[in-house]
Backbone bond lengths (Angstrom), bond angles and torsions (degrees), N, CA, C in turn:
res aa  C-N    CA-C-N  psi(-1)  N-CA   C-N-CA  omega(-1)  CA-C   N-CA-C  phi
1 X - - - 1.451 - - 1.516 109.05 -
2 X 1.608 110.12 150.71 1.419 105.47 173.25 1.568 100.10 -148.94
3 X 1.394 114.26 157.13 1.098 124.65 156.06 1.439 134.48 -117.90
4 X 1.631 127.76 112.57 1.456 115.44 146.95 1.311 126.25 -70.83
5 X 1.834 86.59 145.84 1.786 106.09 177.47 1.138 109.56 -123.21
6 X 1.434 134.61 90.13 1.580 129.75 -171.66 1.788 103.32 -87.76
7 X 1.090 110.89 103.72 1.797 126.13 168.58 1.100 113.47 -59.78
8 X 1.447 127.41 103.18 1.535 130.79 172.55 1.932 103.92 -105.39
9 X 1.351 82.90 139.51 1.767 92.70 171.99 1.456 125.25 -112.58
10 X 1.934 101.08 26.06 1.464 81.45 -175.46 1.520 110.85 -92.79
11 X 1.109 104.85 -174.68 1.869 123.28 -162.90 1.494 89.58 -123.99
12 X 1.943 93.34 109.80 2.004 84.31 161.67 1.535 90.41 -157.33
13 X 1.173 123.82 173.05 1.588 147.87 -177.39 2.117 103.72 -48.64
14 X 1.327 121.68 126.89 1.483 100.23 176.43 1.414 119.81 -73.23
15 X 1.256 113.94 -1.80 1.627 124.46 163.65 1.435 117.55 -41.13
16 X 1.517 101.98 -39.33 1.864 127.13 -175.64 1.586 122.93 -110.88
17 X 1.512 92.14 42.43 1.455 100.66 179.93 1.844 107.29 -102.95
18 X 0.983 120.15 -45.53 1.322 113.40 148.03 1.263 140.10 -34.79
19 X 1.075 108.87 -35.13 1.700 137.99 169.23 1.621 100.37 -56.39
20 X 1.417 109.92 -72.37 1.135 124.86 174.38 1.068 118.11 -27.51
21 X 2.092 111.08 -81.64 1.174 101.28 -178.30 1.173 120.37 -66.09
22 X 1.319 152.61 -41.03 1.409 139.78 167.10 1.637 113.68 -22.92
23 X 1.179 113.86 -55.37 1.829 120.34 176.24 1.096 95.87 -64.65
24 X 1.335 144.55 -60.28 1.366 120.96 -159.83 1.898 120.77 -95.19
25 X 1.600 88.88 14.25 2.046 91.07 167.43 1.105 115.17 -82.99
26 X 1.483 148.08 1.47 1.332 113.95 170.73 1.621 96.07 -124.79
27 X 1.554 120.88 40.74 1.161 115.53 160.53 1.829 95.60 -108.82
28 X 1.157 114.61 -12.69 1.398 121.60 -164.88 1.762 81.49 -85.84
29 X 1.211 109.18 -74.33 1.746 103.89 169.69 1.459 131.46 9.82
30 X 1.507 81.76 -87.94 1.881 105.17 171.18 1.573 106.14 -49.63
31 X 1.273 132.59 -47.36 1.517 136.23 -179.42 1.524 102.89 -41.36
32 X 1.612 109.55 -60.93 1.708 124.09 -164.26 1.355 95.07 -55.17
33 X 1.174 111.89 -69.79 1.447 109.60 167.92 1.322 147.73 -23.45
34 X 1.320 101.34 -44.90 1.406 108.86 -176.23 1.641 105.17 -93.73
35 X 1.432 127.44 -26.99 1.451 140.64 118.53 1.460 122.99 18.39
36 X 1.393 107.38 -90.32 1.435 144.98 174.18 1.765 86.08 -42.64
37 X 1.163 106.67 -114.19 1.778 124.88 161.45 1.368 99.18 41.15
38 X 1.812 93.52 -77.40 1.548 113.77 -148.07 1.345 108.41 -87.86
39 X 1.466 122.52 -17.71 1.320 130.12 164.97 1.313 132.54 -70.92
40 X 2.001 115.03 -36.48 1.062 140.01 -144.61 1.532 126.89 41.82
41 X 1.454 91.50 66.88 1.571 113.02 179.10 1.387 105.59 -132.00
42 X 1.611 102.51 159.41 1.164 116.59 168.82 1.225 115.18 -72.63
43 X 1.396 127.44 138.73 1.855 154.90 -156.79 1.961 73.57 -75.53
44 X 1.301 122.26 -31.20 1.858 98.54 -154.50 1.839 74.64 -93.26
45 X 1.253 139.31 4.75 1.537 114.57 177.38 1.739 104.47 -113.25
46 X 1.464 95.21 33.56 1.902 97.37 177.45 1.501 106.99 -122.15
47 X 1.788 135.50 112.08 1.175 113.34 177.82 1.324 111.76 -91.03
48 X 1.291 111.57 -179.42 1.906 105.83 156.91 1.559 105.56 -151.34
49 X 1.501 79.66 165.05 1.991 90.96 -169.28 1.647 98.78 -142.64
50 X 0.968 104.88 142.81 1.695 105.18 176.58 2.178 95.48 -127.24
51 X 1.620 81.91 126.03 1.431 106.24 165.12 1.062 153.04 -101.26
52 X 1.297 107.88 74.04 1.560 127.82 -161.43 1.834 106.28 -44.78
53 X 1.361 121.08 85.03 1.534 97.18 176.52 1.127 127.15 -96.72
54 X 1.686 130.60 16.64 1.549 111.15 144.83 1.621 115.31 -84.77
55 X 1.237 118.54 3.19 1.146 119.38 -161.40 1.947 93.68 -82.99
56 X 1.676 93.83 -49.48 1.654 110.01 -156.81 1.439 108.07 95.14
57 X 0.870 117.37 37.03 1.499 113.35 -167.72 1.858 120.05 -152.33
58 X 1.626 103.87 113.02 1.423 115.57 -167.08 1.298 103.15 -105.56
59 X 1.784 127.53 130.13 0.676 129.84 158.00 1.201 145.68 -116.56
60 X 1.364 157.91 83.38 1.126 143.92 -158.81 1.855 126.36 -51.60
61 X 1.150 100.40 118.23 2.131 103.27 -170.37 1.598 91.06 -113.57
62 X 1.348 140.28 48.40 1.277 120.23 169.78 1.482 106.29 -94.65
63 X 1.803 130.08 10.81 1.196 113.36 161.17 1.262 111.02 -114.44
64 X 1.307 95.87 -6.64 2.028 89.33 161.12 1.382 120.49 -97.74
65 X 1.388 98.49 -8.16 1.746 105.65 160.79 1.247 125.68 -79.09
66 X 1.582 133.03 -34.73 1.147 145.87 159.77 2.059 111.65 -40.71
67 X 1.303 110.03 -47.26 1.246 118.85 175.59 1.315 128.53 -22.81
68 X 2.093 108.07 -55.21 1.029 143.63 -165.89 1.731 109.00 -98.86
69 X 1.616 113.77 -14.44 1.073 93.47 -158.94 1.957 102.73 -117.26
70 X 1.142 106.27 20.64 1.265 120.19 170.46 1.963 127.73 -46.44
């Protein structure tokens, strides 16, 4: 098993955190993927989480990452 954690630092309203993660799941995608690859694992044994740290706020997108990475 593995996990990506892609650390973002941007600063925006929490109204637009959805926003966010939606834009940033199928770059998280390609990560699992390329993950998987380099490990020789299965894409369904890679999670990812993106960590908003001005926000304070961790989220896990490995089922909105899965979407994209079929």
């Amino acid at each position: 098993r593995a996990e990506v954690i892609d650390w973002k630092s941007d600063t925006f309203d929490k109204s637009d955190l959805q926003s966010k993660i939606e834009n940033y799941a199928p770059q998280l995608a390609t990560y699992r993927l390329a993950a998987a690859k380099l490990l020789g694992i299965g894409v369904d044994q890679v999670s990812a989480c993106l960590a908003f740290t001005m926000a304070g706020h961790i989220e896990d997108v490995t089922k909105k990452a899965t979407i994209y990475a079929s």
